[in-house]
N, C-alpha and C positions, 0 to 999 in steps of 0.2 A: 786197256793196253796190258802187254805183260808185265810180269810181275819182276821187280828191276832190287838191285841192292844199290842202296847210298856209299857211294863213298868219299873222297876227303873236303871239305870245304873249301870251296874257291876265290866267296866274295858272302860277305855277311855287313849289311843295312842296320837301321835301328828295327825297325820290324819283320825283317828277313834277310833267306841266307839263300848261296847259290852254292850245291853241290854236282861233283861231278856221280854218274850214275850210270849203271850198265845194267842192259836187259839179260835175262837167265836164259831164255832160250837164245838167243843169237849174238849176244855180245858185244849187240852194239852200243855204243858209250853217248850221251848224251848230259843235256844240265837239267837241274831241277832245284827250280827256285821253290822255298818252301818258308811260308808264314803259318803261324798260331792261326785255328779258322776262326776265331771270333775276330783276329784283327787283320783277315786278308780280302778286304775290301778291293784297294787298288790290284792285288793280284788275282782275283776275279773278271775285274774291269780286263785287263790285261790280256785274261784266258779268252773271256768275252769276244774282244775283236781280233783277235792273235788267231784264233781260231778259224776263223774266216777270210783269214789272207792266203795267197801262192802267190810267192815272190821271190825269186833270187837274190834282189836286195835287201831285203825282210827275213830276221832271223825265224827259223823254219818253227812251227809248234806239232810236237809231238804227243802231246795229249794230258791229260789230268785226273790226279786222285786226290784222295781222303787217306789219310794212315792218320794209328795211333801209336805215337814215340812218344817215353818216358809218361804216360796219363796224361798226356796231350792230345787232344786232335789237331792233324796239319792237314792245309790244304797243301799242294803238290802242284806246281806248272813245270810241265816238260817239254825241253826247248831243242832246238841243234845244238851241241857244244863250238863253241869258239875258242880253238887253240891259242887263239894269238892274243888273248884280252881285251882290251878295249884299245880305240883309238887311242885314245888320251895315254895308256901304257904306252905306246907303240912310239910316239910321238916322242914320251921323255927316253925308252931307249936309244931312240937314233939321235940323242945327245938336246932335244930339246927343237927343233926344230924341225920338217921335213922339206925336199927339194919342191921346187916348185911342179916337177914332171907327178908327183907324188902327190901333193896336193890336188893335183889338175882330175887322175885318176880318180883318188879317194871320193873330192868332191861330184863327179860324174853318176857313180853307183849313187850316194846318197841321194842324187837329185833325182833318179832313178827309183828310190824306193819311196819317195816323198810322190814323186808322179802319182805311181802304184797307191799308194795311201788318199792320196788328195781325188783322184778319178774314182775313189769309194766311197767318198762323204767320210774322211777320218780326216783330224787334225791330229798331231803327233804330240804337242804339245812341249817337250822337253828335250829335241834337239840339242846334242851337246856331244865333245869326245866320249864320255862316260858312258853315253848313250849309243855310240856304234862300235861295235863289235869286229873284230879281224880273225876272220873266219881261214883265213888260208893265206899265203904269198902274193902280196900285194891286191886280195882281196876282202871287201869290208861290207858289213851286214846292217840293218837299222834294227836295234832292239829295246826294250824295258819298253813297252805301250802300256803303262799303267797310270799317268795322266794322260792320255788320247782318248777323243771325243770325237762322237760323229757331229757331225753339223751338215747334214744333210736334210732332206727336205720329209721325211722320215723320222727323224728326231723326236724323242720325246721332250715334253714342257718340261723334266727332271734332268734330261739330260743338256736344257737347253739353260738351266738355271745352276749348273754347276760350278763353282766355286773356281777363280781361274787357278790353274797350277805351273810350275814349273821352279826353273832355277833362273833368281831374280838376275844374274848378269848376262843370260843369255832371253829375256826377255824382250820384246817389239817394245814401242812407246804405248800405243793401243793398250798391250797387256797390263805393262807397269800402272795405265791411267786406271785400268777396272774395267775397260769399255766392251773389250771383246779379244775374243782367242781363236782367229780363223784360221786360213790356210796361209793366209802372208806370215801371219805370225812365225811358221816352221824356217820360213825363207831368209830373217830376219835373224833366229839362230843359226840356222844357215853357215851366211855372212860371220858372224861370230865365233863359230866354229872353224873355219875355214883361218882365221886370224890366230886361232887357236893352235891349229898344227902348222904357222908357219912360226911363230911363237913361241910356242908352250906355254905359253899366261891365258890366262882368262881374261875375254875381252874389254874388264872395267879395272881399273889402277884397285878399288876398292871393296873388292868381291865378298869383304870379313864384314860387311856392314851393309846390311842388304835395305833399309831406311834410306840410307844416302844413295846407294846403287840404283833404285829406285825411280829417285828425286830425281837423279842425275836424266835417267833415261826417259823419263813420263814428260816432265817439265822444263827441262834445262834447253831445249835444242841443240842436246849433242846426238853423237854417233859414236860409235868405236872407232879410234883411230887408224887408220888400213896402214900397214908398212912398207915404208917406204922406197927400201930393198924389192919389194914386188913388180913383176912387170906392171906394165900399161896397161893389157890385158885384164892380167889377175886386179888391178886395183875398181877397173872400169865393172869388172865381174862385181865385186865386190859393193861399188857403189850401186848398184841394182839391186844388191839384195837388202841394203840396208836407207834406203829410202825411208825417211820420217813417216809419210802418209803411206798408208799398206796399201791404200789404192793405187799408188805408185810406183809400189815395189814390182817387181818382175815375178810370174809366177815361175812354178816349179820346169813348167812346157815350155817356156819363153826362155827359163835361163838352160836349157838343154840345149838348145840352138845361137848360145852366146859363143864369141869366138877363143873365148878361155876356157873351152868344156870342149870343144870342134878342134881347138887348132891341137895338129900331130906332133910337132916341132917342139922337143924338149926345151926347156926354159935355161939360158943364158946368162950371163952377167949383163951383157950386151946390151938383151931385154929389158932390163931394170930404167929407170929414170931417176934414181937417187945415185946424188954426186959418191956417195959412198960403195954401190955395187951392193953384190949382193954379201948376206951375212957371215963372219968367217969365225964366228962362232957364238953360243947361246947368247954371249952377253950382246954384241951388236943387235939383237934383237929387242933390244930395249929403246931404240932409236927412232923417232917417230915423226911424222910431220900431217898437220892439220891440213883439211882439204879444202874445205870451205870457211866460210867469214860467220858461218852462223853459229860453229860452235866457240865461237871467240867467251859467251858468257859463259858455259863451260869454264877454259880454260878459267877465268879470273875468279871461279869458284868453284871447285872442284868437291868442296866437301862441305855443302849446306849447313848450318847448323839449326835444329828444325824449331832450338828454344828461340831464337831472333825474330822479331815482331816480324808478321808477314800479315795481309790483306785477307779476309775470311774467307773469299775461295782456293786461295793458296795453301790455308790451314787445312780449311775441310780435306786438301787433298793431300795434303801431307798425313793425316790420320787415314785416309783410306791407305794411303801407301801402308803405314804401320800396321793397321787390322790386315792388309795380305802377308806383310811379312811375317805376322806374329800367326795367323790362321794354321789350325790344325789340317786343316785341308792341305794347306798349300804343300808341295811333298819334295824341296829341296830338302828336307833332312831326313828323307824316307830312300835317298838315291845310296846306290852303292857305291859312293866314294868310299874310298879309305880300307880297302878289301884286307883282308889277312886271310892267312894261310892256317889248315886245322890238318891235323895226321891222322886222327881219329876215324873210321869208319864204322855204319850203324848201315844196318839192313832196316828195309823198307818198306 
């Protein structure tokens, strides 16, 4: 590719950063996430599949270097820039929650780019706000592929033995057990995410304690609880995605053709089935109601405590939950939460 100068930083990780970047001959401005090359493994993985996608709902790759800053070697991934930030930005500007017509849209493209991804043998793996991008005026991108895995029939036995990843509250039960990371898995965050931008929380009360987030999600027979300000529609959506058994769940084709992805008809108070209507501001969305009888042992214990004598397959599986949480693989503290701002620019 052309030869491009770095300039200010947009979003910086513990082992990477994301600057904005402009080509010399043509000026067009793009991002460029950029790790140490001895420790840009997942941003490999990343370039890897990224490289191989055409998707409108897939942020765009624009290609990859090697440069040497400060006696450093960096790898380099070159992405489309997204003016708008992240979902999850987007969400706390518009005061903490989005309209349901907003939701309905947002969640459409992502199902959209999940299609796209799932009809290639790729699981995405870390579905979440942080992880989709707003590329323009009410439109939004799926990006970071740097836990995604193919699970296709193609696969390698390395790639089939890899270590599961993501961020433990937007985790399927499957994942949180060790069992497997397939395509339901994405649909499941999904659901999650989706709860998210009507929200603004993250869909476990206990997200700072990813041992118990875990427990809660693997073993307990819960689910995220849908809001209850949501229509009929949105909630029925939503329990599709979040089905316990992932042979259950709905895939990505299936919930395109749901009536909360179809229907044209902006969302109402009308729509809603909670005696309270819909939310009249961030705080009512802390308002919640249970759907089913089976997360009732949930509810009665919400915050396991993992020293309390338990039965030795319950332990065993409490320690496995602890080795994911604690695993250097697993790459929730590799995500770009928590971005700041740099004024600085360096040529590239």
């Amino acid at each position: 590719m052309e030869p491009w100068t770095r300039g200010p930083t947009i979003g910086r990780g513990s082992s990477a950063t994301v600057s904005i970047a402009t080509a010399h001959g043509s000026d067009e401005i793009f991002a460029v996430k950029s790790a140490e090359l001895s420790k840009s493994e997942f941003l490999q993985t990343e370039q890897q599949i990224l490289s191989t996608l055409s998707s409108p709902s897939i942020i765009a790759y624009k290609g990859c270097s090697v440069s040497s800053e400060k006696g450093n070697l960096v790898y380099n991934l070159c992405m489309e820039y997204a003016p708008g930030g992240t979902l999850s930005d987007e969400v706390h500007r518009r005061g903490g929650w989005l309209k349901e017509a907003e939701i309905r849209s947002y969640t459409r493209q992502i199902l959209i780019g999940l299609e796209y991804l799932h009809s290639h043998g790729i699981v995405h793996c870390d579905i979440k706000g942080h992880n989709v991008l707003v590329a323009g005026e009410g439109v939004v991108k799926i990006a970071d592929l740097g836990c995604a895995r193919r699970v296709d029939h193609e696969v390698s036995n390395a790639d089939r033995k890899r270590p599961i990843a993501g961020t433990p509250v937007y985790m399927a039960p499957e994942v949180a057990r060790g069992e497997e990371q397939g395509f339901a898995a994405d649909l499941w965050a999904l659901g999650c995410t989706v709860i998210e931008m009507a929200t603004g929380k993250a869909p476990w009360a206990d997200g700072s304690d990813p041992v118990s987030v875990l427990y809660q999600i693997g073993f307990l027979n819960g689910a995220p609880k849908i809001p209850c300000f949501m229509s009929k529609q949105a909630k029925d959506f939503l329990s599709k995605c979040l089905k316990r058994d992932p042979l259950e769940r709905w895939s990505a084709s299936e919930l395109l053709s749901h009536g909360f992805i179809d229907e044209s008809e902006l969302f109402t108070e009308e729509s809603g089935t909670c005696k309270m209507g819909s939310p009249t501001s961030v705080l009512d969305n802390g308002l919640w109601e249970w759907d089913t009888a089976d997360e009732e042992e949930l509810e009665k214990n919400p915050n396991p405590n993992p020293t309390h004598e338990r039965s030795t397959s319950t332990f065993s599986a409490l320690e496995r939950i602890r080795r994911l949480s604690e695993g250097s693989t697993v790459t929730w503290s590799m995500r770009m939460d928590g971005w700041d701002l740099d004024e600085d620019w360096v040529t590239g």
